[in-house]
N, C-alpha and C positions, 0 to 999 in steps of 0.2 A: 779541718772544718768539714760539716758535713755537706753532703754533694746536697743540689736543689734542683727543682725541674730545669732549670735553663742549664745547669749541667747535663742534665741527661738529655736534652734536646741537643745539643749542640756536639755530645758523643753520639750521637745517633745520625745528626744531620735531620732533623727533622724541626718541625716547630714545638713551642710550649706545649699550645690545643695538645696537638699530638700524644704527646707525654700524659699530657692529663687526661686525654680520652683511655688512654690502655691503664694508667695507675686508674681509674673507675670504674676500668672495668665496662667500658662502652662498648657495645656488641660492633658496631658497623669502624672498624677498623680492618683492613687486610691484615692478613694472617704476613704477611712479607714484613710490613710496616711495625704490626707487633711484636715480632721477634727481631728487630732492629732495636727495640725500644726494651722490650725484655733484656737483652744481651746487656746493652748500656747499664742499665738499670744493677745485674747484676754486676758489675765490673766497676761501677762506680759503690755500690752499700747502699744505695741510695735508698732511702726510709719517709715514707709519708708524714706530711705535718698534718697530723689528724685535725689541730685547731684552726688550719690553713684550709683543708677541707673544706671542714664544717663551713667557714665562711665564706669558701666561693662557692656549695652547693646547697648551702642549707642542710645539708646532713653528720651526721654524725658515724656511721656507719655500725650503732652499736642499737642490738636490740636487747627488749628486756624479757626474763622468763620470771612470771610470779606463778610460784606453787605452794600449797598449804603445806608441806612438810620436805624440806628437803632430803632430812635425814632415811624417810622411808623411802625402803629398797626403791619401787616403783618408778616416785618423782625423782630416785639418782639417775635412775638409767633411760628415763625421759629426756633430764637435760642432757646427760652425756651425749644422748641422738641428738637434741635440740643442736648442742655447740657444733657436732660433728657438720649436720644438714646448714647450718648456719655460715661454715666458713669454707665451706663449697660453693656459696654465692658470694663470699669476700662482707660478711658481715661476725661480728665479735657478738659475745651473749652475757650477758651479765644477770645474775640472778639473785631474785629475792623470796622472799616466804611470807604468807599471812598466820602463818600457826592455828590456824582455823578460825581467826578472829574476825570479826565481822566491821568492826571500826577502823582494822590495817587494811579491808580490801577495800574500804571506802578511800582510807590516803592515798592507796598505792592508786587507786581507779582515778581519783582527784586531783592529786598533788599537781601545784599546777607548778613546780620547777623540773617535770618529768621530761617535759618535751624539751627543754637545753641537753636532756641527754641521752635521751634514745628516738631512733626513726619509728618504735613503733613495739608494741607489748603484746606478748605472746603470756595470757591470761588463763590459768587451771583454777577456777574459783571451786568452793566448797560452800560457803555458807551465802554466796552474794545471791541477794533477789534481786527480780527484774529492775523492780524500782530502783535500785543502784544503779545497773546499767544501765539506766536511762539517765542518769548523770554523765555519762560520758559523751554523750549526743552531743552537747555545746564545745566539744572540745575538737581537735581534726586531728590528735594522736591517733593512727593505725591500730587495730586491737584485733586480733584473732584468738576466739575460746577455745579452749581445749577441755575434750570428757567430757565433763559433769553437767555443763548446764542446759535447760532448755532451749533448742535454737529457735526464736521467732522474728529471724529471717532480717532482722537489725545487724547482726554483726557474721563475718565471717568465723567458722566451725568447726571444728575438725571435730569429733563424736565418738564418740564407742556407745555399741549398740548393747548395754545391759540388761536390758531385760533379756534379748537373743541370750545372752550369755549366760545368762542362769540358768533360761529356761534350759539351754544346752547342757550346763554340769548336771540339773535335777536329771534328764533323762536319762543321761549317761548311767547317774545310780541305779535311779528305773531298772535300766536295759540288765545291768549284772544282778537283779531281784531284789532289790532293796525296798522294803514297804514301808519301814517307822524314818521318815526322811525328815529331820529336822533345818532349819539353818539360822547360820549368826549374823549380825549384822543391821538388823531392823533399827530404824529410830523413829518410831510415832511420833516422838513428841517436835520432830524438825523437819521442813519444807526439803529436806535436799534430793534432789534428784538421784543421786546412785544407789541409796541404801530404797529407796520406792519402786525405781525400775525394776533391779533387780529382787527386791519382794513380788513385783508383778510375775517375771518368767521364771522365778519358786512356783509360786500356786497354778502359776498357767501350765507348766508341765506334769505336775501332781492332777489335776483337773482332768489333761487329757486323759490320763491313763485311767480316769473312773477313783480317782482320792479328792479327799474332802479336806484340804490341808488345815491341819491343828493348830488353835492359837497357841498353846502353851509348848509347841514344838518352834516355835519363832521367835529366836532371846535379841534383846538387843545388846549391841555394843554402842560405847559413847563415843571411842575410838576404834579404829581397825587395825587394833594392835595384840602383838601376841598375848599380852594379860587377859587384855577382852577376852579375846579367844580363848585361853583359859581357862576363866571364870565361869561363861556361857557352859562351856562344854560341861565344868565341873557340876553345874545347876543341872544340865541335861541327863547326865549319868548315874543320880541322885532320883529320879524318877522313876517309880513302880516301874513303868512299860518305859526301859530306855529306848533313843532309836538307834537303829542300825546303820546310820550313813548322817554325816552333817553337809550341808553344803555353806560355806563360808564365805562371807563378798568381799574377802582380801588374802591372800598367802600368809598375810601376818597373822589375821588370825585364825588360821589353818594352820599352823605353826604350833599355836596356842595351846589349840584341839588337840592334836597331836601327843602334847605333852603332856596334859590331862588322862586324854585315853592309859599311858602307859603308866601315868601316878597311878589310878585306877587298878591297875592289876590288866587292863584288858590289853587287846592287840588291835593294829590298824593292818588291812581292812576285814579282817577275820570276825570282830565282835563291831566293831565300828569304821565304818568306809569314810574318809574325806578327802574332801574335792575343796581346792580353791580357785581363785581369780588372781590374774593378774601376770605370771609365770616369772618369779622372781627366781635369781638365781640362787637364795639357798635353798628354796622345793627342790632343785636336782637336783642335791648332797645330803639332804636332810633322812633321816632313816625312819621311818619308810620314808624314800623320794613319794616327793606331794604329785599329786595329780591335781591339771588345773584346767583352766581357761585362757592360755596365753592370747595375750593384746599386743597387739603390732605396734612395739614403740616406735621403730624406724622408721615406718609408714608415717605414725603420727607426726613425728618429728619434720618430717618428709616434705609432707603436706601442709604442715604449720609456715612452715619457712617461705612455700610456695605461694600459699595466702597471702601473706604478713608481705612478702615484697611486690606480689603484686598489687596489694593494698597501697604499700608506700610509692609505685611508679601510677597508679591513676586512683585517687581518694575514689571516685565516683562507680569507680567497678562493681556491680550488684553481690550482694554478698551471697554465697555459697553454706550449704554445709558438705562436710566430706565423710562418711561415715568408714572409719578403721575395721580390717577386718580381724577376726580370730579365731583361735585353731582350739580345739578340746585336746587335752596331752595326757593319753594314759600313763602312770607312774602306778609304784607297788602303794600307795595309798589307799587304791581302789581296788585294783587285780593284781596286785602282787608280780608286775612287768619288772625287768629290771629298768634303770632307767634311762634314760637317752640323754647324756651329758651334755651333747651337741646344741641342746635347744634351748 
């Protein structure tokens, strides 16, 4: 049979409370006391009745991760911080996907059987407008954004600053002389914030240096995937005056680019320099290794998790944003470096 708290209290010599303060993980327990109760614990197998929990604290101990694509590199090794940072606090992650759908971020925001089973949603929207989020105002699920969307100052944020981050790859080109700077990624005809930002710190670093940035040097993609990339690059290189360097608002489709340039007959960065976002781990292996924008996932992950429970121990805490920091990573994509594996 299996052990239950009044086993473990009673190998311990201590009371139930007791037991159930250290299995929650209650900070104001002595360290003497807790490891009376740990040792038990271990000696007996002893295992939480998660539905026994849930009903003496109201909680579940399980949070949710909604991202638009799981399969892309990025949102893997997002969540894999996510769950890491998550069970460092004694909390489980369960994850779901909108596939960029705007009527799944409405359910998943909505659905009102969520709250039987998470404490609280750690949220990467893509396509969600404000006006959605102001559907979640009636509800007292926990909700921390992550990336993309504009923070005004309703919900707890964790960010990455993209326009910084573009404007950062453009210069970098800049700086090694690159004058015909095209990039991928625009989508005029959609509200979303990442492909805008970072079209902002494109043109704003092209600007400073005294450049007039080219409409027909700015393609869009519909996805941020190698195809796109691509496709873009192949339209680019197809041009009287090609340019000499793209900057891409993702590794995937810098990836894309990449393979383009070399169908082409050309070389990277010799005929064509590219730079992406994001520092996904096949840019280090890929040949040339991509030169990027790496984004602090473990920070993000970090930081979410630190929101998200202090969210769920006082609903009324003023919400925050946390803006993620990031590093520029020269590879041989740009300057022909070799590449730094470690990163």
């Amino acid at each position: 049979m299996a052990a239950t708290l009044r086993d473990v209290a009673l190998r311990a010599k201590v009371s139930v409370r007791t037991v159930s303060n250290v299995v929650s993980g209650y900070e104001h327990v002595s360290a003497q006391m807790r490891a009376r109760v740990e040792r038990a614990i271990e000696e007996l197998d002893y295992r939480p009745n998660p539905v026994a929990r849930t009903l003496r604290t109201g909680r579940t101990g399980v949070l949710a991760l909604v991202v638009p694509e799981i399969d892309v590199p990025y949102f893997a090794e997002l969540a894999r911080e996510v769950i890491t940072a998550a069970a460092d606090v004694g909390y489980r992650v369960m994850i779901d996907q909108t596939g960029h759908d705007h009527d799944r971020e409405r359910e998943l925001l909505t659905g009102g059987d969520r709250g039987m089973l998470f404490d609280g949603v750690l949220f990467s929207p893509l396509v969600t407008r404000a006006e959605l989020l102001a559907m979640q105002e009636s509800r007292s699920m926990p909700l921390v954004l992550l990336g993309e969307h504009e923070f005004d100052g309703r919900y707890d944020h964790v960010a990455i600053d993209n326009v910084q981050a573009a404007h950062d790859a453009t210069a970098h080109l800049l700086a090694i002389g690159r004058t015909r700077i095209a990039a991928i990624g625009a989508q005029p005809q959609e509200d979303y914030a990442t492909p805008q930002q970072r079209t902002a710190g494109y043109e704003r670093a092209l600007r400073a240096a005294g450049m007039t940035p080219a409409e027909d040097y700015l393609r869009p993609a519909v996805h941020y995937s190698r195809a796109d990339g691509y496709q873009a690059t192949r339209e680019l290189l197809e041009r009287a005056e090609r340019p000499d360097a793209i900057v891409c608002y993702s590794d995937l489709l810098a990836m894309g680019a990449l393979r383009a340039i070399y169908d082409a007959g050309l070389r990277a960065p010799e005929d064509v320099a590219v730079i992406g976002v994001d520092d996904i781990e096949e840019g280090r292996y890929s040949r040339p290794s991509l030169s990027t924008v790496s984004l602090d996932t473990p920070f993000i992950a970090r930081e979410a998790i630190a929101r998200i429970t202090a969210r769920i121990a006082d609903p009324e805490t003023p919400a925050v944003q946390v803006t993620a920091p990031h590093t520029l990573v020269v590879r041989e994509s740009t300057e022909g470096r070799s590449p730094d594996l470690g990163r």
